[in-house]
C-alpha positions in Angstrom: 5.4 -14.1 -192.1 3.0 -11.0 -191.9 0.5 -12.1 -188.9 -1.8 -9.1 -188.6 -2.3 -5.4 -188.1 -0.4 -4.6 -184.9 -1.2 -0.7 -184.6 -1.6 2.4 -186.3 0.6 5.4 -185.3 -1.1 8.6 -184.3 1.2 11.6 -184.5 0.1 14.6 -181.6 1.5 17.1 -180.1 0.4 16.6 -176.5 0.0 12.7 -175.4 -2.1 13.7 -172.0 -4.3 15.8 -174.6 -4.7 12.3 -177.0 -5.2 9.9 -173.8 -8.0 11.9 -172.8 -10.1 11.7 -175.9 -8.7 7.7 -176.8 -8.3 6.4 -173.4 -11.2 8.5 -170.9 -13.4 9.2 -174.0 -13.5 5.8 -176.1 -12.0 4.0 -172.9 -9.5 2.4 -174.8 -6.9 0.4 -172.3 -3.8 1.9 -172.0 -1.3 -1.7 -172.3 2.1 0.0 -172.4 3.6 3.4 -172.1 7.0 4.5 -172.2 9.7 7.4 -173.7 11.5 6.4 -176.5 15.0 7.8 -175.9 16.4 6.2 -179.0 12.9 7.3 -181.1 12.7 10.7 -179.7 8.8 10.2 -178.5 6.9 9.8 -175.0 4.6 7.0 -176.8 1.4 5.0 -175.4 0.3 1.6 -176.7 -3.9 1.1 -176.5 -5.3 -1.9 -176.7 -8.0 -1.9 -179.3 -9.6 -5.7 -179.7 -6.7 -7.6 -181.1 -4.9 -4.3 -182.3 -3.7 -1.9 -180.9 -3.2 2.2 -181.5 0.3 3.9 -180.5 0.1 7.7 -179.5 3.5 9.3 -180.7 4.7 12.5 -178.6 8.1 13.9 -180.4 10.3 15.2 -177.3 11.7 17.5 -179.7 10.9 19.5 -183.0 14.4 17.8 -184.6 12.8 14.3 -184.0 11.5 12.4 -186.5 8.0 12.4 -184.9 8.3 16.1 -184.5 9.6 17.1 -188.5 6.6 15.1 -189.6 4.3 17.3 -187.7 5.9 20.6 -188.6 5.2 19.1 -192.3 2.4 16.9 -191.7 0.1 17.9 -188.8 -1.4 15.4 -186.1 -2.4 12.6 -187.7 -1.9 9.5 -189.0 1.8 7.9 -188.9 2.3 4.9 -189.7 1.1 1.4 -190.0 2.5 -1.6 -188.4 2.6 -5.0 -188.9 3.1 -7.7 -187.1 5.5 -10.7 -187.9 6.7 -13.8 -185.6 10.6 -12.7 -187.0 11.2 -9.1 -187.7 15.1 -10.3 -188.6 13.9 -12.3 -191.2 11.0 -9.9 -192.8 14.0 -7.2 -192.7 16.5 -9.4 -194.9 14.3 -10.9 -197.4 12.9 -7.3 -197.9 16.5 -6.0 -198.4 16.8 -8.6 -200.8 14.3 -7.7 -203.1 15.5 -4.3 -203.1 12.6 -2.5 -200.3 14.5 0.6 -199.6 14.5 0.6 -195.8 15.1 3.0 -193.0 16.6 0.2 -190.7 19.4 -1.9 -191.9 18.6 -4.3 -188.8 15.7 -4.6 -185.7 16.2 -2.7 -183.0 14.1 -2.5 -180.0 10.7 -0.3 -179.9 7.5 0.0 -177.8 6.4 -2.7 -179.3 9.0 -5.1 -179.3 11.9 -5.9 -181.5 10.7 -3.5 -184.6 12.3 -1.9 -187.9 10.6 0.8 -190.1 10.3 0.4 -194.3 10.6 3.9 -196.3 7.5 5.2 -197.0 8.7 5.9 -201.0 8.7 2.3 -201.2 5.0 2.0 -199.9 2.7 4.7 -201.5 3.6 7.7 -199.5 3.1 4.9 -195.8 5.6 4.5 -193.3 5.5 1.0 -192.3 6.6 -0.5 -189.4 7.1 -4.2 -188.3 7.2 -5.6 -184.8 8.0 -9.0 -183.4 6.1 -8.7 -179.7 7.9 -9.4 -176.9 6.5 -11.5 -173.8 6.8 -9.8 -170.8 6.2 -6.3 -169.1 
C-alpha cells in the first residue's frame, strides 16, 4: 500500500553547489548521503518534516541523471512514494499492465526501490521505496 510522499528528486549539476542553498540556506538536515554506483549519482537525502528531498549528481553525462539534464536542465526529477512492500507494489503494477523501468526492487538511497516509466504517469518518473532500518 502507498503510505506517503517519501521525496522529490532534484536533478543538479553540482551537489556541494545544491547543499549549500538546501542544507546551509534553508537548514534542511542532511539524513543520508551516498554514490550510487549502480545509479550513476553522488545523491543526498534531506530531511524535510516527514519527507524528505534527494539531491541527484550524475557521475557521468551517459547516466541517466546526466541525459536528463542535457535534455531537461536542473530541476525536478522525480516523485517518490513510499510503500511498506515495494515487491508487491511492483507486481500488481506489472499486472495491470504499468510499463515499468524495473522488472524487480533493487536497492537505492532510500531503501529497497524500483522506478515506473514516466509514459505511463503524465510525463513523471516515479519512484517507490520501501525504507530500510538502519544506517
Amino acid at each position: 500500500m502507498i503510505q506517503k510522499v517519501h521525496h522529490v528528486g532534484i536533478a543538479v549539476r553540482d551537489l556541494e553547489a545544491a547543499l549549500r542553498f538546501y542544507r546551509d540556506l534553508l537548514g534542511l538536515h542532511v539524513h543520508k548521503q551516498s554514490v550510487v554506483e549502480e545509479q550513476g549519482v553522488k545523491a543526498a537525502l534531506l530531511t524535510v518534516g516527514e519527507s524528505e528531498i534527494e539531491l541527484l549528481e550524475p557521475t557521468g553525462p551517459d547516466t541517466p541523471v546526466g541525459r536528463f539534464l542535457a535534455r531537461r536542465g536542473e530541476g525536478l526529477h522525480h516523485i517518490c512514494f513510499q510503500t511498506d512492500d515495494v515487491a508487491r507494489e511492483l507486481e500488481e503494477l506489472k499486472a495491470k499492465g504499468v510499463e515499468l523501468v524495473d522488472q524487480r526492487p533493487r536497492q537505492g538511497l532510500a531503501g529497497l526501490i524500483c522506478f515506473l516509466h514516466p509514459r505511463a504517469h503524465h510525463g513523471v518518473l516515479v519512484e517507490l521505496a520501501q525504507p530500510v532500518e538502519g544506517p
